[in-house]
C-alpha positions as CSV (number, residue, x, y, z in Angstrom):
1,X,0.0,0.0,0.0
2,X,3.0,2.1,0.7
3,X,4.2,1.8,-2.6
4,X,1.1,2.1,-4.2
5,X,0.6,5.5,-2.7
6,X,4.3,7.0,-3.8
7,X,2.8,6.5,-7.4
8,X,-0.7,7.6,-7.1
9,X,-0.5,9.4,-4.1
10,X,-2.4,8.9,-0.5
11,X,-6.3,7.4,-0.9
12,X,-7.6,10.5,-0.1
13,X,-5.7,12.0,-3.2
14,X,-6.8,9.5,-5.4
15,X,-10.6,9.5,-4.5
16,X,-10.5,13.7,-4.9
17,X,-9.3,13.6,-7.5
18,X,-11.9,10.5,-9.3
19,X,-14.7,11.7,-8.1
20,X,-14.2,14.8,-10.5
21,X,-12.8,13.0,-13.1
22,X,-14.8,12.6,-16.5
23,X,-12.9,9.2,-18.3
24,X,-13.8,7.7,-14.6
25,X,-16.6,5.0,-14.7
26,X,-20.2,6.6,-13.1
27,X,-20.0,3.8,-10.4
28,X,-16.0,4.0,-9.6
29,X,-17.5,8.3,-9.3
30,X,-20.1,7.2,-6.8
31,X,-17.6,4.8,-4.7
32,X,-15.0,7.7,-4.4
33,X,-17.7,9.7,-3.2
34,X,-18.9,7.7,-0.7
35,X,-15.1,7.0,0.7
36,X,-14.5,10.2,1.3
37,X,-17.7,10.5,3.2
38,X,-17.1,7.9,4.9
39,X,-13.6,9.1,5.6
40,X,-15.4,12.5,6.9
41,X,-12.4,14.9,7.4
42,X,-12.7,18.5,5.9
43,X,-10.4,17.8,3.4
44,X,-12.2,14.5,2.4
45,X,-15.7,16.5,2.2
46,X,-14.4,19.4,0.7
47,X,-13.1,17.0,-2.0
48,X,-16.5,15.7,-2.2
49,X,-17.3,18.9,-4.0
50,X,-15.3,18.0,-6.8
51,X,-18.5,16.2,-8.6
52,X,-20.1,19.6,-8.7
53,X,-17.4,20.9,-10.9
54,X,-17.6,18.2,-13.6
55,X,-19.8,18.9,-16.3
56,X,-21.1,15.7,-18.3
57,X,-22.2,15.7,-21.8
58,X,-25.6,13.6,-20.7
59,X,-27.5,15.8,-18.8
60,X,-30.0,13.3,-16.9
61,X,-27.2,11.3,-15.9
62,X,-24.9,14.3,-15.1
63,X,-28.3,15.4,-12.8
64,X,-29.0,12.2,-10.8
65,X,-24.9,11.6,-9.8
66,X,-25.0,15.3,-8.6
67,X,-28.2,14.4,-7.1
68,X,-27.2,11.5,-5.4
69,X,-23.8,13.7,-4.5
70,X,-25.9,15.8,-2.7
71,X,-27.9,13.5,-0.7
72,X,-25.1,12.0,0.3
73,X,-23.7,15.6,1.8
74,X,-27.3,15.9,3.4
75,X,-26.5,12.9,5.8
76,X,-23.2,14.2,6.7
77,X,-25.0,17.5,8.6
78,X,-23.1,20.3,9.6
79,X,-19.9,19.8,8.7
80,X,-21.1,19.6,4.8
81,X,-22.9,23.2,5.1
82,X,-18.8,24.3,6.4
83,X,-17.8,22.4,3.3
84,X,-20.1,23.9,1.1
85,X,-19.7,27.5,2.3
86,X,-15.7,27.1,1.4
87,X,-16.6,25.5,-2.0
88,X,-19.0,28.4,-3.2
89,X,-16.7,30.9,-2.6
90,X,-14.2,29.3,-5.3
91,X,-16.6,28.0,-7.9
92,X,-18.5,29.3,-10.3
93,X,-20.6,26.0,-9.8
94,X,-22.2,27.3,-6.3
95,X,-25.6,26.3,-7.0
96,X,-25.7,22.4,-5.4
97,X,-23.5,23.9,-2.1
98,X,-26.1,26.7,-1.8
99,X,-28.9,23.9,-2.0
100,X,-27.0,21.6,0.9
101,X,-27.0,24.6,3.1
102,X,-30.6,25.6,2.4
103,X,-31.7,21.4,3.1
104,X,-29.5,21.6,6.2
105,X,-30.1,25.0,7.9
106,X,-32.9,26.4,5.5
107,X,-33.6,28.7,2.9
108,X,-33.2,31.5,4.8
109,X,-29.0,30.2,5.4
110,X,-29.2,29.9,2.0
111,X,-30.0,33.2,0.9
112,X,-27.5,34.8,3.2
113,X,-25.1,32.5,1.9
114,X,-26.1,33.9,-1.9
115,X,-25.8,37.5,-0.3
116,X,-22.4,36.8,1.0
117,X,-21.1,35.6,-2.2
118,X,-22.4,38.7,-3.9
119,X,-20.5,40.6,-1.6
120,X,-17.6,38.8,-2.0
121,X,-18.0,39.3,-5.9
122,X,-18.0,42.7,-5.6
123,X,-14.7,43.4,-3.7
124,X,-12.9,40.2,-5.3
125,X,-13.8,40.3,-8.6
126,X,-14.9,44.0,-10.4
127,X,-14.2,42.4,-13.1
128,X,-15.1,38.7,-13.3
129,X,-19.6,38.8,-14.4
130,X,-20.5,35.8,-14.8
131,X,-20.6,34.7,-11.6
132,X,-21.9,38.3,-10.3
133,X,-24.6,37.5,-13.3
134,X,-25.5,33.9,-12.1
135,X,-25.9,34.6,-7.9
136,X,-28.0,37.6,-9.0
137,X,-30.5,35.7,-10.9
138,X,-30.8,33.2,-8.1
139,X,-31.6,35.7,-6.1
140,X,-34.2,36.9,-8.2
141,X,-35.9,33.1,-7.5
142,X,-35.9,33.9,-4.0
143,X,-37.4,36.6,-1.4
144,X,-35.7,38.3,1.4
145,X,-35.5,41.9,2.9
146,X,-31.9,42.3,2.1
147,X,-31.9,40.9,-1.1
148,X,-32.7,44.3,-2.6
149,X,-30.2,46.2,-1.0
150,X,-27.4,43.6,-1.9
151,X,-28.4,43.7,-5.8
152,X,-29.1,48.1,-5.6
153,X,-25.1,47.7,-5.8
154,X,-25.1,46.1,-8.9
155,X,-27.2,48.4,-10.8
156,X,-24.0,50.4,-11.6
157,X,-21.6,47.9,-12.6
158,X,-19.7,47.4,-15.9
159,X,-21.3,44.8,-17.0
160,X,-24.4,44.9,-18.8
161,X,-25.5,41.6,-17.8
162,X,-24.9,42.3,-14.1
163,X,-26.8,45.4,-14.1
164,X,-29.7,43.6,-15.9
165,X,-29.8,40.3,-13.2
166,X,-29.4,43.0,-10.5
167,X,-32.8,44.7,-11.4
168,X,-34.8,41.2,-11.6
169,X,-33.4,40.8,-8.4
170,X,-34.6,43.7,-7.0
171,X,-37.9,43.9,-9.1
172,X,-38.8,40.1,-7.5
173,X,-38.7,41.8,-4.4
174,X,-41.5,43.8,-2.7
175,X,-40.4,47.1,-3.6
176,X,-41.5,50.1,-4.9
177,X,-40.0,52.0,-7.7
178,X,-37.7,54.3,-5.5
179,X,-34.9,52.1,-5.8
180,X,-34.9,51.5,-9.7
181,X,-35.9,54.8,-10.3
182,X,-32.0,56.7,-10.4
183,X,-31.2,54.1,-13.2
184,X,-34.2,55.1,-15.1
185,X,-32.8,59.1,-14.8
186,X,-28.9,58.3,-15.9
187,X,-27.6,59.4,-19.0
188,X,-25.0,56.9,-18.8
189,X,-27.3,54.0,-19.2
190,X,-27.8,53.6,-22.6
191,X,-28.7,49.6,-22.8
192,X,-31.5,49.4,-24.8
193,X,-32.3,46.0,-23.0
194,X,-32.6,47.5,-19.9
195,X,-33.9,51.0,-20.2
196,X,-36.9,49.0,-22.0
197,X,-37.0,46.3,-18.7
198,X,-37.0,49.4,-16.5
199,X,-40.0,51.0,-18.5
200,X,-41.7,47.8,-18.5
201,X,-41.5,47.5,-14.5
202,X,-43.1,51.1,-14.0
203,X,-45.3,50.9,-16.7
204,X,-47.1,47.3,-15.2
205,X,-46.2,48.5,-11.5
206,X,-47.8,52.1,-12.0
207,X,-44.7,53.2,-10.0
208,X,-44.6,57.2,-10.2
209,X,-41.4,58.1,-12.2
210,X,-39.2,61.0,-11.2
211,X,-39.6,64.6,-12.4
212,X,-36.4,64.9,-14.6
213,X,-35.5,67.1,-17.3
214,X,-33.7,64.4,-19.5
215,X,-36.5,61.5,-19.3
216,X,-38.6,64.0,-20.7
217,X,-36.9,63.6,-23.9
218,X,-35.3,60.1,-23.3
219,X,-38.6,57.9,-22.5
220,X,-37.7,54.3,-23.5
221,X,-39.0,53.0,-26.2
222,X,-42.0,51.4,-26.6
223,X,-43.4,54.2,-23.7
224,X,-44.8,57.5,-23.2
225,X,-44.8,59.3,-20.1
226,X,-48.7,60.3,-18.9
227,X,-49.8,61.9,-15.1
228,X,-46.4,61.2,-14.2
229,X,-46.3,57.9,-15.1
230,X,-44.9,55.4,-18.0
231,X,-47.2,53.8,-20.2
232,X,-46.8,51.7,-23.2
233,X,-47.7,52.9,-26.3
């Protein structure tokens, strides 16, 4: 055994690194996984997260291992939620860790979690969207006081994209139009994609839309402004 792990390194290593491994066989996957359950260290479940990484070619069957991945994660308890925290703030693949933390402490833990990513994303990685892009729009899925606040921070960022998930964020939230309505007023928004989204929310909403000079003559298209208010044509 000594021997075989100077060539492929200690069990532990090996089973990390199979259970994210795409030429390994579906089952040898699964008995990796359940080793370094088994084995229950931080470093074994942290491995665990490997399989989250891996993309497969066959959807279903790339589904149902991650799904049995993650039930397998459920029975550890606590000390997969710590695992899964650790893992989310590295991956762009975040979505199975957030759902072991919301099974094991609750969507609410969940959301935060989301929140706390955000906030990392924003200090760590001004310039890195997609994964700004993809925690926004799973917070738009989800309701939660703070949820608005954290995505209002977005609604000036580079990225078109970003700006655009942070205002379904927001707009799945019960809010009025107060916090939308600066982006609606800037000159330096000049997305056609979202000036029309914004219109859209006012317009269905009847939120009131500020008194400004340059919406006057910069309504979005598709809208006309009426009693204070954006209507579609």
């Amino acid at each position: 055994m000594a021997f075989l792990d100077k060539i492929f390194g200690s069990p532990l290593k090996r089973h990390a690194r199979r259970v994210g491994t795409r030429d390994a066989q579906p089952e040898d996957r699964e008995t990796s996984a359940r080793w370094l359950i088994e084995n229950g260290s931080p470093e074994a479940l942290a491995a665990v997260f490997n399989r989250f990484e891996l993309q497969l070619e066959h959807s279903l069957k790339d589904k149902r291992e991650k799904e049995l991945v993650y039930e397998l994660l459920v029975d550890v308890g606590p000390a997969a939620a710590v695992a899964a925290r650790a893992f989310a703030r590295t991956s762009v693949h975040f979505q199975w860790a957030v759902a072991v933390i919301d099974k094991l402490e609750g969507p609410g833990a969940g959301t935060r979690a989301l929140i706390d990513l955000l906030e990392t994303q924003r200090v760590e990685d001004e310039f890195k969207p997609e994964k700004k892009r993809t925690l926004l729009l799973f917070l738009a899925e989800r309701k939660d006081p703070a949820i608005a606040a954290a995505a209002t921070r977005f609604l000036v960022d580079f990225d078109e994209g970003v700006r655009h998930a942070a205002i379904e964020a927001i707009a799945a939230q019960d809010v009025d139009g107060t916090v939308l309505a600066p982006l609606l007023v800037d000159p330096k928004e000049e997305s056609t994609r979202i000036r029309g989204r914004l219109g859209e929310l006012f317009a269905t909403r009847g939120w009131p839309v500020p008194e400004d000079a340059w919406l006057q003559s910069h309504v979005p298209i598709g809208f006309r402004l009426a009693d204070g208010r954006l209507m579609a044509r």
